[in-house]
C-alpha positions in Angstrom: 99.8 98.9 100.0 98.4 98.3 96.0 100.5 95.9 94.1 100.9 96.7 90.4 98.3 93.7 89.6 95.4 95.5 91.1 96.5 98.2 88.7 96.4 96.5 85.5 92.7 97.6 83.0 90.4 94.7 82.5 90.9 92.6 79.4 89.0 93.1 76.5 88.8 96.9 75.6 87.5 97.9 79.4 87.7 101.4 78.4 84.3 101.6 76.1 83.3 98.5 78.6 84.0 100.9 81.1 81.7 104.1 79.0 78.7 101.6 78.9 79.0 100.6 82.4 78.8 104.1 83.0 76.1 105.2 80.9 74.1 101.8 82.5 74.3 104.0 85.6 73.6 106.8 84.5 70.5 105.5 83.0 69.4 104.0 86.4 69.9 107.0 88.0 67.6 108.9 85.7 64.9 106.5 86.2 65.6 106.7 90.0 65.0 110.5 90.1 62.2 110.5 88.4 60.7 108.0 90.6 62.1 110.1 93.4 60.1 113.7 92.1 57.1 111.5 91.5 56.8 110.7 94.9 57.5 114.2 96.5 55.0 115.7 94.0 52.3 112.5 95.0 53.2 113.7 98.7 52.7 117.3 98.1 49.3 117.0 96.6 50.8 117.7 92.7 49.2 114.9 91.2 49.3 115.7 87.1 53.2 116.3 87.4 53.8 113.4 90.2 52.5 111.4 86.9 54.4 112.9 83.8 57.3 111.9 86.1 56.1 108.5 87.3 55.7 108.0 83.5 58.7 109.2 82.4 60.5 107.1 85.0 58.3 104.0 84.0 59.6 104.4 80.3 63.2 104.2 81.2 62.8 101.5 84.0 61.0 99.4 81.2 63.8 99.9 78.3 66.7 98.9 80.8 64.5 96.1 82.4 64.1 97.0 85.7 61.2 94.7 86.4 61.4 95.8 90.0 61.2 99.3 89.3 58.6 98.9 86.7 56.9 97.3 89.9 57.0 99.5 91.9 56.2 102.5 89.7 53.4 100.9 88.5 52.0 101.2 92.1 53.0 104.3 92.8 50.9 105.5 89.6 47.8 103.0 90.7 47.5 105.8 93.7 47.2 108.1 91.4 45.0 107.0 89.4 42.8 106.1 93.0 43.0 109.5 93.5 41.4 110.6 91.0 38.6 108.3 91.1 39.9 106.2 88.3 39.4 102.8 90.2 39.4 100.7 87.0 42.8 101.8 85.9 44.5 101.5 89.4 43.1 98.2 90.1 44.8 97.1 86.4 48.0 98.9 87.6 48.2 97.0 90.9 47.6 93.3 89.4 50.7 94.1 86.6 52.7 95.4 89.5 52.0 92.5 91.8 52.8 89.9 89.1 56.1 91.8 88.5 56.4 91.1 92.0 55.7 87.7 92.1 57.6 86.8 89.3 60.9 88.2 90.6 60.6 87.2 93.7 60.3 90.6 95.4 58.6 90.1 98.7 58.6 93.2 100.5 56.9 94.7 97.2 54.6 91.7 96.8 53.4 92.3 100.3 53.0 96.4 99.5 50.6 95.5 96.0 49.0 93.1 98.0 47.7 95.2 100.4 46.7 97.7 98.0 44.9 95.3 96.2 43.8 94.6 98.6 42.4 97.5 100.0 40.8 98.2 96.7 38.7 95.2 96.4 37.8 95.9 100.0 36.8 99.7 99.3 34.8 97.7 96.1 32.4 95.3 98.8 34.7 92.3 97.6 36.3 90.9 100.7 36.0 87.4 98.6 38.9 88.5 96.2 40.2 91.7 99.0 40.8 89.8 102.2 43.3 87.1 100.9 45.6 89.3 99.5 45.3 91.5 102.7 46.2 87.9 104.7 49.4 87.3 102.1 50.4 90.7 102.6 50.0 90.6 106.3 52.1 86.9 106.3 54.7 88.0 104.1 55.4 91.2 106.4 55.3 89.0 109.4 58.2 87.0 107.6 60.1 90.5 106.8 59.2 91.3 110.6 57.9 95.2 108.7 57.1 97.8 110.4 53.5 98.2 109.5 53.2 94.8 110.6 51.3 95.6 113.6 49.2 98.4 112.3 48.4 95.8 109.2 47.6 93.1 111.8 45.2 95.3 113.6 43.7 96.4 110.4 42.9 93.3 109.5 42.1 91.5 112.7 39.4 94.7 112.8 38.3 94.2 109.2 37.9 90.4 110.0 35.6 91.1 113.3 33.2 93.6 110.7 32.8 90.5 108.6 31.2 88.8 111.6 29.2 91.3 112.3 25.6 91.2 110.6 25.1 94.1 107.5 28.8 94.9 107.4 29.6 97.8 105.1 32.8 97.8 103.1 35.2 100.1 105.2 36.4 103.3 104.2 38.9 102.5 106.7 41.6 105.4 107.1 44.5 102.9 106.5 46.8 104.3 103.6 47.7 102.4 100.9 51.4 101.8 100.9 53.4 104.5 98.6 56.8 102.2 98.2 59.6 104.2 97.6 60.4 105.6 94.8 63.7 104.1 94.0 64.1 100.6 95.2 67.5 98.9 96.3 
């Protein structure tokens, strides 16, 4: 049963309180489906319109602060761009996204931009700067217990035995980058 109490409008004017609130949400969810046709068009192979939305998504995650939605788009665009050949410009993408990460104190995306660092230095010939962030990302999924922790593990533990060996190449390994999802919780 409700009392009359739990009845009673919030002090201080909720109703326009109440608009904004609203309009806050609104706003999110905008930037949340944008993010979310972005990554169905990425999946599907639609690159040029998988960015426009990525983009637009990125603009409105950026004007509400969403720091860990800016984050995470920002990798989804640095696949993109790695796509396309445009190494330079995903590489940038990826070290803004993972000190987003870092800075907010968002692990499970801190260990996805790692590894897609990562894997880009690796693809470059520079295991120096590649295979500690594939290590962090590997640690930080062990502490999330993730589900590509094991295929991650392997990866590396792979990438790790080619170092030993004499003339080892830089991989073009057949492990993905990680795509986060779109719209982050």
């Amino acid at each position: 049963m409700v009392d009359a109490t739990q009845c009673r409008r919030p002090r201080g004017g909720g109703g326009l309180e109440g608009l904004s609130q609203l309009e806050d949400a609104r706003t999110k969810l905008r930037a949340g489906l944008e993010g979310a046709l972005g990554y169905a068009l990425a999946k599907s192979s639609q690159l040029p319109e998988a960015l426009r939305h990525y983009e637009q998504g990125l603009a409105i995650r950026r004007e509400i602060g969403d720091h860990k939605g800016e984050a995470v788009t920002l990798n989804n665009i640095s696949q993109i761009y790695r796509a396309w050949g445009r190494y330079d410009e995903a590489l940038k993408l990826l070290e803004q996204s993972l000190a987003i990460q870092r800075e907010i104190g968002d692990r499970a995306g801190e260990a996805a931009t790692s590894w897609n660092l990562g894997l880009e230095y690796e693809r470059r010939g520079d295991l120096a700067r590649g295979l500690p962030l594939l290590e962090s990302s590997v640690r930080i999924k062990e502490a999330l217990t993730h589900p590509d922790l094991e295929r991650d593990q392997a990866y590396l533990a792979a990438l790790k035995n080619r170092i030993r060996e004499p003339g080892a190449e830089p991989s073009s390994s057949g492990v993905e980058p990680m795509i986060p999802r779109s719209d982050p919780k």
